[in-house]
GUMI-883497 format. One record per residue (C-alpha): residue number from 1; x, y, z. Coordinates in pm, 1 decimal, m for minus. Each point is the difference from the previous one (the first is absolute). Layout:
{NUM; {X; Y; Z}}
...
//
This chain:
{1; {33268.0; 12725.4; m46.4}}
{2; {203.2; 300.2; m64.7}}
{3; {m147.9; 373.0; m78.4}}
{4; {217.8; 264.9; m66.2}}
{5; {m23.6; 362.8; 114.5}}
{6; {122.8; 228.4; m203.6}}
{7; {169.9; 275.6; 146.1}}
{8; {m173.3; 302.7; m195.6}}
{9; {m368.7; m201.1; 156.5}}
{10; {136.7; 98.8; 377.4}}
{11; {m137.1; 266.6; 209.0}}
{12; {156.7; 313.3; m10.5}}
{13; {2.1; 335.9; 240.3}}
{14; {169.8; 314.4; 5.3}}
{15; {58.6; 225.2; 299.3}}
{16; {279.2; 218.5; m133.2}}
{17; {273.5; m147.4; 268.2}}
{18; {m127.0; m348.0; m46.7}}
{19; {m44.7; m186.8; m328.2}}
{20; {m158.5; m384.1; 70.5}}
{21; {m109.4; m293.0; m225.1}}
{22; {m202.2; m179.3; 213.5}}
{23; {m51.5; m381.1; m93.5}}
{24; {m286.9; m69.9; 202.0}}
{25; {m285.7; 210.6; 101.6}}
{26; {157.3; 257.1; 221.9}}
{27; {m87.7; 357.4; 163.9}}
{28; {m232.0; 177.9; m258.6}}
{29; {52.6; m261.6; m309.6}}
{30; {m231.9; m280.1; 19.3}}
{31; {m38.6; m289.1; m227.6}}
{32; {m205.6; m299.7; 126.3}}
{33; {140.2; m271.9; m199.8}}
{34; {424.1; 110.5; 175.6}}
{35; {m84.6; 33.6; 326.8}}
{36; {336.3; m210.8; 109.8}}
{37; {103.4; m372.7; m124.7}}
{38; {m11.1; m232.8; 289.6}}
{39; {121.2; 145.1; 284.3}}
{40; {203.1; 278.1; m181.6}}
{41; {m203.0; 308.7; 47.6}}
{42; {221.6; 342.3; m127.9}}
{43; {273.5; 39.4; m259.8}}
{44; {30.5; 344.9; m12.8}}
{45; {320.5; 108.2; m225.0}}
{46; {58.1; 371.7; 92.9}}
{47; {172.7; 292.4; m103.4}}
{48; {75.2; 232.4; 319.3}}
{49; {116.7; 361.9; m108.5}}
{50; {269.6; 126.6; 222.7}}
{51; {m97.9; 155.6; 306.4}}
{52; {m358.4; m138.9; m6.5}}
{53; {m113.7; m302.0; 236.9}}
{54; {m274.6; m165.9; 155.9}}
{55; {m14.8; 150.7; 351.1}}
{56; {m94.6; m231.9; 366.8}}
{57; {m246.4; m238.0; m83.6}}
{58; {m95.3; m353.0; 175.0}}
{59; {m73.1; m353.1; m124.7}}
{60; {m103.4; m272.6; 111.3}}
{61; {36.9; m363.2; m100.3}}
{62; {162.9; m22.5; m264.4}}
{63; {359.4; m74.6; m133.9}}
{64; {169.5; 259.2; m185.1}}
{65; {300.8; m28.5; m235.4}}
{66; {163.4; 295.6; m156.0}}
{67; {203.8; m117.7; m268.3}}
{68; {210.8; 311.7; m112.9}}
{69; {131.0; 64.3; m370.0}}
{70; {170.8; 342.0; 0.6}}
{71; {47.5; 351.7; 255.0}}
{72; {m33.5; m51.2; 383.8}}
{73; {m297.8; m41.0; 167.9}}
{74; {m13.6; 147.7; 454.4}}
{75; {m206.9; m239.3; 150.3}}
{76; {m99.8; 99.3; 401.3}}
{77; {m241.6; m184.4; 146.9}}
{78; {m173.7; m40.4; 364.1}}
{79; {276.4; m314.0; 113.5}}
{80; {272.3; 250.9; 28.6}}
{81; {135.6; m77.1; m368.6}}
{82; {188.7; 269.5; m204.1}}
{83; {142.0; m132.2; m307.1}}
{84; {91.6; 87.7; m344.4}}
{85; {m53.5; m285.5; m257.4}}
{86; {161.0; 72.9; m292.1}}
{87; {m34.3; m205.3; m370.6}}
{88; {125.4; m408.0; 92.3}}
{89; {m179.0; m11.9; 278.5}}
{90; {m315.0; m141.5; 114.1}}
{91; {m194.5; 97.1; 310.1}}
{92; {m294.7; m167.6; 166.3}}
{93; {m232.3; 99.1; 250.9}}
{94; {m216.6; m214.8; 159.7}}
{95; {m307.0; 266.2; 119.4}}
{96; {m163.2; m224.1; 310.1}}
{97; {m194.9; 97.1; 227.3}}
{98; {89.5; 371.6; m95.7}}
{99; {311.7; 184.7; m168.9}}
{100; {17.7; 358.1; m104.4}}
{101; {249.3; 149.8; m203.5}}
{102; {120.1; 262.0; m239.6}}
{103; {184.5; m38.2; m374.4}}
{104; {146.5; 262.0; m204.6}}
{105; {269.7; 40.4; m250.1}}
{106; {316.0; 94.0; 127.7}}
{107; {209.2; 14.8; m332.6}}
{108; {99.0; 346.9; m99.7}}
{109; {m159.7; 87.4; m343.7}}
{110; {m20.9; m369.0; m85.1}}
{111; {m387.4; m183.5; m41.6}}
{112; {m3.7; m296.2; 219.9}}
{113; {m157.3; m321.8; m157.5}}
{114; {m119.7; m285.0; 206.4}}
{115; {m234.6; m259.1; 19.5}}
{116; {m206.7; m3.6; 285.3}}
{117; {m155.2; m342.2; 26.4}}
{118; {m326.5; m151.9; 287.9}}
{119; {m50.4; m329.3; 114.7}}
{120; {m258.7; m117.9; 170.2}}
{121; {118.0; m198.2; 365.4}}
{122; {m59.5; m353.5; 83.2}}
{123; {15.5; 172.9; 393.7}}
{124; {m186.6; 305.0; 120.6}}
{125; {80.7; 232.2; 273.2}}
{126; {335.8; m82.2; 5.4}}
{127; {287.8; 230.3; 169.7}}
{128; {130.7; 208.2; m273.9}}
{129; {339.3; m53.9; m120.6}}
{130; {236.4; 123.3; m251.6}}
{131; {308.0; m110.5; m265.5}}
{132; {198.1; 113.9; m245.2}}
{133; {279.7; m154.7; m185.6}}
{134; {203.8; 9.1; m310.7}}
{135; {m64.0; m211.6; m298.3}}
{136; {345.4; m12.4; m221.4}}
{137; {m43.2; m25.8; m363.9}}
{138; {233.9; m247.9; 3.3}}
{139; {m258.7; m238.0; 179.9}}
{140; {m308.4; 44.4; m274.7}}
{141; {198.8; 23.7; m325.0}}
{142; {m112.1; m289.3; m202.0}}
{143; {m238.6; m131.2; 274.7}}
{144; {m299.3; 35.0; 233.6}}
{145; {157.0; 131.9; 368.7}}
{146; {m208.8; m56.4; 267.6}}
{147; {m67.1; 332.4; 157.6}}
{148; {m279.8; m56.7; 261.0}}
{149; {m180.6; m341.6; 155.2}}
{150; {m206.8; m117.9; 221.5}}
{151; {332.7; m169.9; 212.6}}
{152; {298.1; 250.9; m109.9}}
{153; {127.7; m280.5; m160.5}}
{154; {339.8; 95.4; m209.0}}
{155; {m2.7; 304.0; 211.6}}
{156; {m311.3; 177.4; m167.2}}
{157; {m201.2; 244.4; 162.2}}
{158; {m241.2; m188.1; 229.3}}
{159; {m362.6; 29.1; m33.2}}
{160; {m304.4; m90.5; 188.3}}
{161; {m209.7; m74.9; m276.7}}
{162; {m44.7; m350.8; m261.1}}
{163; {200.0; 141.4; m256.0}}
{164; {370.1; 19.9; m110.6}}
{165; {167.2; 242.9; m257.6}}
{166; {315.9; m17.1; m230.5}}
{167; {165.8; 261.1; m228.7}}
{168; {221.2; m60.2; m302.1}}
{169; {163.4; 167.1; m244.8}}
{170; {76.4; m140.3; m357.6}}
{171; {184.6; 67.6; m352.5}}
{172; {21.6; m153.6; m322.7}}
{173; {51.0; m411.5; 53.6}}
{174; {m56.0; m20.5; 405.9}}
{175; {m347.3; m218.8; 80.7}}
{176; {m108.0; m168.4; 292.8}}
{177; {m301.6; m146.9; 106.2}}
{178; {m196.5; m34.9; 377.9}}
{179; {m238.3; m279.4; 56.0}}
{180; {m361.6; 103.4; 89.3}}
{181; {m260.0; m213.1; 200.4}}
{182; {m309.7; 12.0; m137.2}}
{183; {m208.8; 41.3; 293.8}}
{184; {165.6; 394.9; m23.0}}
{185; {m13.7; 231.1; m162.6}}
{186; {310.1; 224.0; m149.7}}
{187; {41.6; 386.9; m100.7}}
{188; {306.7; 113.5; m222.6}}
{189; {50.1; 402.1; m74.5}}
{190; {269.3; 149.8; m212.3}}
{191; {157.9; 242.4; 101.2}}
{192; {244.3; 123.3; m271.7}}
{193; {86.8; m132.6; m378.0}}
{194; {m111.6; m296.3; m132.3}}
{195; {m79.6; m369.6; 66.8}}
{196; {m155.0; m337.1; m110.7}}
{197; {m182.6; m176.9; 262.2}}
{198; {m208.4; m315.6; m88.8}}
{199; {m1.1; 94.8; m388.8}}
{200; {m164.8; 339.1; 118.0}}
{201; {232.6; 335.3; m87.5}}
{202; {m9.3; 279.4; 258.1}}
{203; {128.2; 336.9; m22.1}}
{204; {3.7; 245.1; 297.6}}
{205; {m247.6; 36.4; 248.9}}
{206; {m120.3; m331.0; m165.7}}
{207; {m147.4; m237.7; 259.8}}
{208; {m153.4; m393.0; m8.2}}
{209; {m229.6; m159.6; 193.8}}
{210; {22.0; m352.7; 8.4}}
{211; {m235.5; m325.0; 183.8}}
{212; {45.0; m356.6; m113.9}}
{213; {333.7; 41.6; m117.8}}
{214; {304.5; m272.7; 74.0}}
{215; {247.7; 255.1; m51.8}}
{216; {178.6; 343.3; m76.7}}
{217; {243.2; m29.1; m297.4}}
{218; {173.8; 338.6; m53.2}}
{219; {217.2; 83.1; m328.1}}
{220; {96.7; 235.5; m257.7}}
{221; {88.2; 277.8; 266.7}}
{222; {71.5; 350.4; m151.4}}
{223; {114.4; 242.8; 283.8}}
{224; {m272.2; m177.6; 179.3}}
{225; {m65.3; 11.9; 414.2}}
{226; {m321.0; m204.7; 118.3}}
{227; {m148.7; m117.5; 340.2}}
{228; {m229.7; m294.6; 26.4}}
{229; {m241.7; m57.7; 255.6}}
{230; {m45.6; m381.2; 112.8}}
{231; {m351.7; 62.0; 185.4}}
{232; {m266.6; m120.2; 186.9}}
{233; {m309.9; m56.5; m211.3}}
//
């Protein structure tokens, strides 16, 4: 089974500083039938004006992955963590037992775009912890990097939850594929440009959903950055 989501179809709220396309039910948008995929619970791809932020706020079990597109983005949070993550990188926060922090963009004049992205934890009431590392282009052109896992393996991001993420960027002839087991279930937005995936063609903000599925075959890349979602069901 595979549905697609269009991207025009996704929630959408505007605060002034903050512009979001929420993917699942999220906040004040609610839509019963995309209220997560498995245990993926928020893609939230947002727009933060400069100077504006989301001020101290907690959460609790869950793990959090900021994957960040363009500007800078000042993350403080209650674990004594002051960083700047800046377009590349990829941060994850794994909430616990309790974790508040702050976010605002720190880019002069410049609109910071990110993805801010939930997953639900396989643990609970876990000491809160925090990463951040840099994901060269070099390492998803023409292929699906692993970016974050259940085990770190190929030095992703590690998270405490049954689920493991890749990114990849592709152009003109590059294709790959990633085997799929069918007792999961897989999630694949588009970020930017265009792409074939299983015979389906998705433009930006595009996302699939997929269940009973051997594999992901990816082609026909225009411009195109995507992250798929292998997933508990």
């Amino acid at each position: 089974m595979i549905k697609l989501r269009k991207s025009e179809d996704r929630g959408y709220a505007d605060h002034g500083w903050l512009k979001s396309y929420h993917s699942f039910s999220f906040a004040d948008y609610y839509d019963p039938e995309y209220m997560g995929w498995g245990n993926l619970r928020v893609i939230n791809d947002d727009y933060i004006e400069a100077g504006g932020g989301f001020g101290d706020h907690p959460h609790r079990n869950m793990e959090i992955i900021t994957y960040m597109l363009s500007g800078q983005l000042a993350h403080r949070d209650s674990l004594g963590n002051v960083k700047i993550i800046n377009p590349g990188e990829v941060q994850r926060m794994s909430a616990g037992s309790l974790v508040v922090h702050s976010e605002f963009n720190s880019a002069y004049k410049v609109t910071t775009h990110l993805l801010q992205i939930w997953i639900e934890p396989n643990v609970i009431n876990i000491e809160p912890s925090y990463e951040q590392k840099s994901i060269p282009q070099i390492k998803k052109e023409g292929k699906l990097a692993l970016i974050a896992s259940p085990d770190a393996k190929n030095q992703s991001l590690l998270i405490h939850a049954d689920a493991s993420l890749y990114a990849g960027i592709f152009n003109e002839n590059q294709k790959t594929t990633l085997q799929l087991n069918l007792n999961r279930k897989a999630y694949i937005h588009l970020i930017k440009g265009v792409l074939e995936i299983n015979g389906n063609y998705l433009k930006t903000g595009d996302a699939l959903m997929l269940e009973d599925e051997p594999l992901i075959a990816i082609s026909n890349g225009r411009e195109a950055e995507v992250l798929v979602f292998d997933l508990a069901a």
